[in-house]
MIKOL-986704 format. One record per residue (C-alpha): residue number from 1; residue in one letter; x, y, z. Coordinates in Angstrom, 2 decimals, decimal comma, m for minus. Example, Ala and Ser with C-alpha at 12.3 -4.5 7.8 and 13.67 -1.06 7.14 Angstrom:
2
{site 1 'A' {12,30 m4,50 7,80}}
{site 2 'S' {13,67 m1,06 7,14}}
END
This chain:
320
{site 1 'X' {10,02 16,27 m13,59}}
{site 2 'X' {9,94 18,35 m10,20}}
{site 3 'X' {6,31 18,24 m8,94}}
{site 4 'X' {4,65 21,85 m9,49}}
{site 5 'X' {1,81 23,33 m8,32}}
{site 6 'X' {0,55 26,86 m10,31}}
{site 7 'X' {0,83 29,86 m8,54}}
{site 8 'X' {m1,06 32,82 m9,92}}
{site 9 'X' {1,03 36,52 m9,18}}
{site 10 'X' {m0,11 38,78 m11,84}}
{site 11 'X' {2,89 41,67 m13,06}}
{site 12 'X' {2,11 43,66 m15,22}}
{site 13 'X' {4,46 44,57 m18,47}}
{site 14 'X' {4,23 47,22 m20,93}}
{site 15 'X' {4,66 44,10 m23,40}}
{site 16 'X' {4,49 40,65 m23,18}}
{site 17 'X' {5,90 38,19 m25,63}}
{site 18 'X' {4,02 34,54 m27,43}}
{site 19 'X' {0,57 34,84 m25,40}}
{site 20 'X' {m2,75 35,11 m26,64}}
{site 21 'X' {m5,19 37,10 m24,26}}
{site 22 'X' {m7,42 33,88 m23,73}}
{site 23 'X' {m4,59 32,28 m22,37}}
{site 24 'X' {m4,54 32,67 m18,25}}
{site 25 'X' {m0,08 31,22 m17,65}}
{site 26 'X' {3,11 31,53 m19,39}}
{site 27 'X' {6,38 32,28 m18,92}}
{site 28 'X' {8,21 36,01 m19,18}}
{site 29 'X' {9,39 34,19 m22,59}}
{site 30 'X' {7,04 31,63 m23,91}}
{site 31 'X' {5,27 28,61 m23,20}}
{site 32 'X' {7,02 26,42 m24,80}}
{site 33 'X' {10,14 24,65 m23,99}}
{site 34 'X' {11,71 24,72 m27,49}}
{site 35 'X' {10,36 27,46 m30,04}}
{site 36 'X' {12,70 28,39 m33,55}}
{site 37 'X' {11,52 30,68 m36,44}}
{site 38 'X' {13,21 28,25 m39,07}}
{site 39 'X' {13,74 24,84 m39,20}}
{site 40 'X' {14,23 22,71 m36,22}}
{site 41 'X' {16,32 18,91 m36,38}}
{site 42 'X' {16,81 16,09 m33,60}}
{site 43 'X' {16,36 12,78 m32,86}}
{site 44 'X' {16,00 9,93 m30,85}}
{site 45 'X' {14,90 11,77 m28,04}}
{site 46 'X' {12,14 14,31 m26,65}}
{site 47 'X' {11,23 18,01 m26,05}}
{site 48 'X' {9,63 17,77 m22,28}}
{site 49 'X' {7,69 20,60 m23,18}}
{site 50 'X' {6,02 22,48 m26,00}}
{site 51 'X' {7,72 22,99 m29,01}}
{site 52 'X' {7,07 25,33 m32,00}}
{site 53 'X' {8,61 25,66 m34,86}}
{site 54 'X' {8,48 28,18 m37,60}}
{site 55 'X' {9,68 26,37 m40,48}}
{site 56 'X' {9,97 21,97 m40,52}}
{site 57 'X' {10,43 20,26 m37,53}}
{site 58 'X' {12,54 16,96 m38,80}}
{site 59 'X' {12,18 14,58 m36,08}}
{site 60 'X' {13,11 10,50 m36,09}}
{site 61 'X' {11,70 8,28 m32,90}}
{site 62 'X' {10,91 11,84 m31,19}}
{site 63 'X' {8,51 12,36 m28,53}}
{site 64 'X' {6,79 15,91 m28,00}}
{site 65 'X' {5,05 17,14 m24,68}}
{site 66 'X' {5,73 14,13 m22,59}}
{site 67 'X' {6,94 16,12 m19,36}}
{site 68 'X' {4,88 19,28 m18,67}}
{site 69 'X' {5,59 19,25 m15,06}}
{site 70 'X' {2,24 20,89 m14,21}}
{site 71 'X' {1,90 23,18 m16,89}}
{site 72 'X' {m1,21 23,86 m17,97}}
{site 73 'X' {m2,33 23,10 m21,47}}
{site 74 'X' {m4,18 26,30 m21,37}}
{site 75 'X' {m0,67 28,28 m21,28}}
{site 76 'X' {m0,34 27,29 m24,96}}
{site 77 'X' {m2,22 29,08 m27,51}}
{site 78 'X' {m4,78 28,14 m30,17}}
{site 79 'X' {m6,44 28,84 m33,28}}
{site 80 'X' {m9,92 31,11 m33,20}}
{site 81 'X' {m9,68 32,11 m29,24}}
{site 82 'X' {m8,77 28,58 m28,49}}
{site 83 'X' {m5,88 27,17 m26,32}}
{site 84 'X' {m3,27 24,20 m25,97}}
{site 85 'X' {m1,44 23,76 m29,33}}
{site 86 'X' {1,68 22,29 m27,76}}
{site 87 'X' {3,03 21,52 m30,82}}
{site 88 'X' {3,23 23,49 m34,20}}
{site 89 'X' {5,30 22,32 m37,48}}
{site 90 'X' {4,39 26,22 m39,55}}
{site 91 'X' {6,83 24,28 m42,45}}
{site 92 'X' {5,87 20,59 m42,32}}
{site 93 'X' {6,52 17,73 m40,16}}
{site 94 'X' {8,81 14,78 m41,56}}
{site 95 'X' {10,19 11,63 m39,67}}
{site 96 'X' {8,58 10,19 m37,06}}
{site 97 'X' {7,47 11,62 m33,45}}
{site 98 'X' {4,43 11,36 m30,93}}
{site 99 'X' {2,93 13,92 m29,11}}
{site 100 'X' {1,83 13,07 m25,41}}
{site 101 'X' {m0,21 16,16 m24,34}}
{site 102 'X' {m2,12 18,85 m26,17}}
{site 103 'X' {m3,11 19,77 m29,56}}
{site 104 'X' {m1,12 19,90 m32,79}}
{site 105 'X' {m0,95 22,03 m36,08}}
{site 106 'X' {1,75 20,97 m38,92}}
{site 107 'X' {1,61 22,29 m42,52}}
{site 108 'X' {0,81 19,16 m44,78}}
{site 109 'X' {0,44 15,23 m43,87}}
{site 110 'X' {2,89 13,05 m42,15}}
{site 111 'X' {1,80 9,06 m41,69}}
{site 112 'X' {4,63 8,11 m38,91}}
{site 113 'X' {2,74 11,17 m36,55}}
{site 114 'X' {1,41 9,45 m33,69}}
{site 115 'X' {m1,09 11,17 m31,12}}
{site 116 'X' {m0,28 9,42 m27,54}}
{site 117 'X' {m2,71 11,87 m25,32}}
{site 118 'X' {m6,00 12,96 m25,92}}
{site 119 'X' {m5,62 15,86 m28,28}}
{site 120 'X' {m6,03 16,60 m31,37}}
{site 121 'X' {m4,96 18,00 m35,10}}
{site 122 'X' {m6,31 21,61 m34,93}}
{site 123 'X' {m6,74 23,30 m38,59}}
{site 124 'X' {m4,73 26,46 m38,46}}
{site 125 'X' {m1,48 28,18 m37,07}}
{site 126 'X' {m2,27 30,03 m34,04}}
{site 127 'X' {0,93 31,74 m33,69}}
{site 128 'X' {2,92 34,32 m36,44}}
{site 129 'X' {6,65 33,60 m35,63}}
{site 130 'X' {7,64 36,44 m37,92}}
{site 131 'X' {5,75 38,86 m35,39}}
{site 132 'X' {6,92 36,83 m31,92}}
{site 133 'X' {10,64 37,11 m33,04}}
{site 134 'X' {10,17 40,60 m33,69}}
{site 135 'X' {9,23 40,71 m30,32}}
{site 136 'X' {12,04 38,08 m28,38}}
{site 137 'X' {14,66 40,64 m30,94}}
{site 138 'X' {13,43 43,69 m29,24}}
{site 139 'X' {13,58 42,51 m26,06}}
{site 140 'X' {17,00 40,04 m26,17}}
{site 141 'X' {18,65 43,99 m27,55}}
{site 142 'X' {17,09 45,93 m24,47}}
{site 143 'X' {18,56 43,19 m22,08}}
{site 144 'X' {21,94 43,69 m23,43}}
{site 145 'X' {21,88 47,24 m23,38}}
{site 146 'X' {21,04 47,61 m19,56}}
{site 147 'X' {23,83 49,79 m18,22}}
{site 148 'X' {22,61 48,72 m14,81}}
{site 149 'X' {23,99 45,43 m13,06}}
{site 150 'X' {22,91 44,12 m9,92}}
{site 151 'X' {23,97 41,07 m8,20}}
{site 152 'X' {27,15 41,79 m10,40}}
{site 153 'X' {29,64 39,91 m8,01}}
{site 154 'X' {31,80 37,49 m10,14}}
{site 155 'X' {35,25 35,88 m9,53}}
{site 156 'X' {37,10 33,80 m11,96}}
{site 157 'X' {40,01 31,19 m10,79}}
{site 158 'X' {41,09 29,41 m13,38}}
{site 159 'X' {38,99 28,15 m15,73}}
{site 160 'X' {35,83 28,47 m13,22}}
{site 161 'X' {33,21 31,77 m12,98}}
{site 162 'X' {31,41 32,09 m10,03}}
{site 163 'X' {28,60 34,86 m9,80}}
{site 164 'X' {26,74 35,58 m6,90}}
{site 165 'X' {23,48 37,33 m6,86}}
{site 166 'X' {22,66 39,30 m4,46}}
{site 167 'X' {19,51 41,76 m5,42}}
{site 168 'X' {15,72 40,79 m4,81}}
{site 169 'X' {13,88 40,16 m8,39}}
{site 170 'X' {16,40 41,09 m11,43}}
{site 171 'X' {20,37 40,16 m10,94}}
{site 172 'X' {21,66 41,14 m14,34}}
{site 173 'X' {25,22 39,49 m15,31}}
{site 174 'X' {27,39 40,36 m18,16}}
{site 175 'X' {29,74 38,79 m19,73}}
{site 176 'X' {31,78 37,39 m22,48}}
{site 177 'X' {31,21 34,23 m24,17}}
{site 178 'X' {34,93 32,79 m23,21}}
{site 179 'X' {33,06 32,89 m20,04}}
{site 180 'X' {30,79 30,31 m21,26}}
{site 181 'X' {32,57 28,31 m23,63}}
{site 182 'X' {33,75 24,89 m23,64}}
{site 183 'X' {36,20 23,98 m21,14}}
{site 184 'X' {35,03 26,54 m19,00}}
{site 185 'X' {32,70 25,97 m15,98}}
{site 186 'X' {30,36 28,66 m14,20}}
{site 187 'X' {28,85 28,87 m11,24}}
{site 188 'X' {25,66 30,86 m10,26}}
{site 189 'X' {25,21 31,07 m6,31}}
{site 190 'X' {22,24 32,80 m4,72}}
{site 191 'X' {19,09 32,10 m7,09}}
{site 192 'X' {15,77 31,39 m5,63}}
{site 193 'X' {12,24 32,00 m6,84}}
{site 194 'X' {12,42 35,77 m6,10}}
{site 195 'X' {15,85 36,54 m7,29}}
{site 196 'X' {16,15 35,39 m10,97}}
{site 197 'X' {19,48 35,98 m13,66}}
{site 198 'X' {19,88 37,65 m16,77}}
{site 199 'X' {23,29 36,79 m17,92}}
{site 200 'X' {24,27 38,91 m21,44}}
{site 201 'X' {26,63 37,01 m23,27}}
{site 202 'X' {28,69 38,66 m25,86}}
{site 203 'X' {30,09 37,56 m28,78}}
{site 204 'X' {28,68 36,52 m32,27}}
{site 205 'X' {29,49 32,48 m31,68}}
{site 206 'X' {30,13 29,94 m29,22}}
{site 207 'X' {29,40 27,28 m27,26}}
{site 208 'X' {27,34 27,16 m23,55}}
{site 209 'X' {29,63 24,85 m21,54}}
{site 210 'X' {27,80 22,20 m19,89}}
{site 211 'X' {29,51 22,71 m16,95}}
{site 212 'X' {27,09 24,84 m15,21}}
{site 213 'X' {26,25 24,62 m11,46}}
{site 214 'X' {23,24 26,90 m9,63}}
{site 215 'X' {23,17 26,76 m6,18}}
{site 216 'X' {26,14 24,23 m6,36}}
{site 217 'X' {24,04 21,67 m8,10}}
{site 218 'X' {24,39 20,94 m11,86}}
{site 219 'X' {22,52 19,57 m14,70}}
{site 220 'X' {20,51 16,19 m13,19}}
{site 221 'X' {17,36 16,06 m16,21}}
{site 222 'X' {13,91 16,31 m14,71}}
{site 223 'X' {15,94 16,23 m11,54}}
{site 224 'X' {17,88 19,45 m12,39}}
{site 225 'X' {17,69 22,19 m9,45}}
{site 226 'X' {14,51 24,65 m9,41}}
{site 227 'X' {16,78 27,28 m9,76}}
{site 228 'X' {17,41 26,30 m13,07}}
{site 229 'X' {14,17 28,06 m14,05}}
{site 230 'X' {15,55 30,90 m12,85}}
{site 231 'X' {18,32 31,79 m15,14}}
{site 232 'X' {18,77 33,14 m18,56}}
{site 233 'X' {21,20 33,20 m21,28}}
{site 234 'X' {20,80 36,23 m23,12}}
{site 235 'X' {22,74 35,94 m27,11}}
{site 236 'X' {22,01 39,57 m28,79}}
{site 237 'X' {24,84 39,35 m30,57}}
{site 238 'X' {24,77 35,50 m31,26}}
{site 239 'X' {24,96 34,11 m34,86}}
{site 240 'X' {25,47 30,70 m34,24}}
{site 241 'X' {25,51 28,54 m30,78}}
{site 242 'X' {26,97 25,17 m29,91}}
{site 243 'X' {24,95 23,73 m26,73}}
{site 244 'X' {27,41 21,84 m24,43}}
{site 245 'X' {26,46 18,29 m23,12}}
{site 246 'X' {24,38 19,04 m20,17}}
{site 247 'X' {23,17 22,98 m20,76}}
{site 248 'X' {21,48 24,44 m17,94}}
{site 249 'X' {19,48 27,71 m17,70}}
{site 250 'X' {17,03 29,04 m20,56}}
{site 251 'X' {18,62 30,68 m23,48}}
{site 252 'X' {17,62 34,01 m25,63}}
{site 253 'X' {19,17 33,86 m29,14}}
{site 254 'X' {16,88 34,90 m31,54}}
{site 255 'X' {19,27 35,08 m34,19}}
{site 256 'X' {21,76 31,90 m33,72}}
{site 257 'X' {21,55 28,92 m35,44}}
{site 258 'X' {22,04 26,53 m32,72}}
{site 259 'X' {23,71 23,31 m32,78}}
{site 260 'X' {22,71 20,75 m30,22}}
{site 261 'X' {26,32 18,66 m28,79}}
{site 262 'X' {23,97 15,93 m27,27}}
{site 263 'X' {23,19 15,84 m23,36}}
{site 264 'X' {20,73 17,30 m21,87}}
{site 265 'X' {19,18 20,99 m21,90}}
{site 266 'X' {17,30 22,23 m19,32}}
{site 267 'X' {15,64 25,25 m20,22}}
{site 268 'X' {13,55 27,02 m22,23}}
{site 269 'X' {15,37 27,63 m25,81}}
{site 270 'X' {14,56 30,41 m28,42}}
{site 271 'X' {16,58 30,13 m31,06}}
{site 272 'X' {16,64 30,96 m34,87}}
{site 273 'X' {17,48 27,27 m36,03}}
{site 274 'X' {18,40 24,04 m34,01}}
{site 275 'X' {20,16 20,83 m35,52}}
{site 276 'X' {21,47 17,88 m33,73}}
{site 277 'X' {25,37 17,77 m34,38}}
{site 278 'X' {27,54 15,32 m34,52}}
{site 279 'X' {27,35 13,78 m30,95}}
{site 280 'X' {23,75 12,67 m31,46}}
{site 281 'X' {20,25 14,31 m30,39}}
{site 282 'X' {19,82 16,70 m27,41}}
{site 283 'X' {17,02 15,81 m24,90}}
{site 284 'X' {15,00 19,05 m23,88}}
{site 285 'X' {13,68 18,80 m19,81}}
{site 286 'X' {10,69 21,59 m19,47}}
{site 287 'X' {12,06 24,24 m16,86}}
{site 288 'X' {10,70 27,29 m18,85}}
{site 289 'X' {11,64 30,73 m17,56}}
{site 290 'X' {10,10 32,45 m14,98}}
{site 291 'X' {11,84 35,49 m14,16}}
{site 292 'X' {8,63 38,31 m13,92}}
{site 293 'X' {10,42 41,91 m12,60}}
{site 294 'X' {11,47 42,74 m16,45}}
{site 295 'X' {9,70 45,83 m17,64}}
{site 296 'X' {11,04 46,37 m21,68}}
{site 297 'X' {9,95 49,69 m23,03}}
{site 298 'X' {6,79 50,38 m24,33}}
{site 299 'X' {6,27 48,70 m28,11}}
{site 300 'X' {3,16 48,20 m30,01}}
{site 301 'X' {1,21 45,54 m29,64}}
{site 302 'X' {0,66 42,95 m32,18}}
{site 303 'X' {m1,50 40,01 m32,31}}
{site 304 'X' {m0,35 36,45 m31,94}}
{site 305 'X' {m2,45 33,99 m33,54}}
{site 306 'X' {m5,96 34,27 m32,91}}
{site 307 'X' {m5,61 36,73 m29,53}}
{site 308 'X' {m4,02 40,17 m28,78}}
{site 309 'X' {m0,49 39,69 m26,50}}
{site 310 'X' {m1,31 39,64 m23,16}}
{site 311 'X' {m0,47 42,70 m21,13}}
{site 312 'X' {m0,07 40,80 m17,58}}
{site 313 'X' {2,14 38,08 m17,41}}
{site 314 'X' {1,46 35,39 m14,44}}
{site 315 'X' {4,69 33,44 m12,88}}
{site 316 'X' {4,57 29,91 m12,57}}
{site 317 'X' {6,15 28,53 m9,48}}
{site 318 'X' {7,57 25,17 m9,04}}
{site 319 'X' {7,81 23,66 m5,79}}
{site 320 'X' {9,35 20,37 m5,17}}
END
């Protein structure tokens, strides 16, 4: 991973999503680098980050929390005003997969677990998915509905996009998902750590080519650009997602089932589902999203495992 040092720039939200109030850093989204309400299904490889799944995470020579890149264990929640569950199995936890930092909560017993760090099995689930995707819903529909875009300046030649931002905090991009799709390569010029992307992506299927480039560099795993944290896939209308080979940017599709095409993702991914496909596992490299100037309207709040949601998010800022 990018070395990264925690900066502390409290903005405050009307609501925050996936963070319990005894929790001090997250990201605008969550936490964690990987986070479904059902089942989640890969192998052979490794989430960098956290990862939390709402129904069985099926796993097979997996590793889990092996590349925080600086995050704080603290960002994660816990059970009873703790924090740092970095992993959480709500449905179970079959096949075999070690976890390298934090604690751990899965539903039931599974012998081929191993703990590789110094954490340890905590006794319930700190976080109600059913509530949090209420949440990432409510907010992935007010993205999409934003009348207002800024840094709106794309061209397309051929079978290549490029956008460039141009507006200090929130560029907003929209788009259709032929734009994205395979075959098809985009390019996102002008991102830094104070101008971040929403990109709205219509369409209820499709794939996210893995031919994107931000800042004119592409996917490179731990070595992907910084910029990378600074870009998000928004899929309102998204039933079902196919992840190119090398995915870059974070992705909002609380209602897709996604299917991995093997590569790389770098990201954060929320997702209703996610199974390996055909072309073998996906490998997940912890750039979580850090966009902060994103103020949804005013919704109740609701708790989140053992802690209200926070009402101040804190951005995260990686410097390399």
């Amino acid at each position: 991973m990018i070395p990264g040092n925690t900066r502390y720039s409290p903005v405050a939200f009307a609501a925050a999503l996936f963070l319990a109030s005894t929790a001090p850093a997250a990201s605008i989204l969550t936490p964690y680098n990987v986070v479904v309400s059902g089942n989640f299904t890969d192998a052979n490889t490794d989430v960098g980050g956290g990862l939390a799944v709402g129904g069985v995470a099926a796993m097979n020579g997996f590793s889990i929390a092996d590349a925080l890149d600086g995050e704080s264990l603290t960002a994660f929640p816990g059970p009873n005003g703790t924090t740092g569950t970095a992993f959480i199995a709500a449905g179970g936890a079959t096949g075999e997969a070690s976890i390298f930092n934090g604690n751990w909560y899965f539903s039931g017993t599974d012998s081929t677990f191993y703990n590789n760090g110094t954490g340890n099995a905590v006794s319930s689930n700190p976080v109600t998915f059913s509530t949090a995707f209420q949440q990432f819903t409510s907010v992935s529909t007010q993205l999409s509905n934003d009348s207002t875009t800024k840094g709106d300046s794309c061209t397309a030649s051929g079978n290549v996009t490029t956008c460039t931002v141009s507006a200090s905090g929130l560029n907003i991009i929209n788009v259709a998902d032929s734009v994205v799709a395979s075959g098809q390569a985009l390019n996102i010029n002008g991102v830094s750590s104070t101008s971040w992307v929403i990109i709205n992506v219509s369409g209820a299927t499709g794939t996210l080519s893995g031919d994107i480039e931000i800042n004119g560099a592409g996917n490179n795993g731990d070595n992907s650009p910084a910029g990378a944290q600074d870009v998000l896939f928004n899929f309102d209308q998204a039933t079902a997602i196919t992840l190119g080979g090398s995915s870059m940017g974070s992705v909002l599709a609380p209602d897709a089932a996604v299917t991995g095409d093997g590569g790389q993702f770098v990201g954060s991914l929320v997702a209703a589902s996610f199974t390996a496909g055909a072309s073998g596992g996906t490998e997940f490299h912890n750039f979580t999203f850090q966009g902060t100037t994103f103020a949804p309207e005013p919704a109740p709040l609701a708790c989140v495992g053992a802690g209200l949601i926070a009402l101040a998010l804190i951005r995260r800022r990686r410097q390399g």
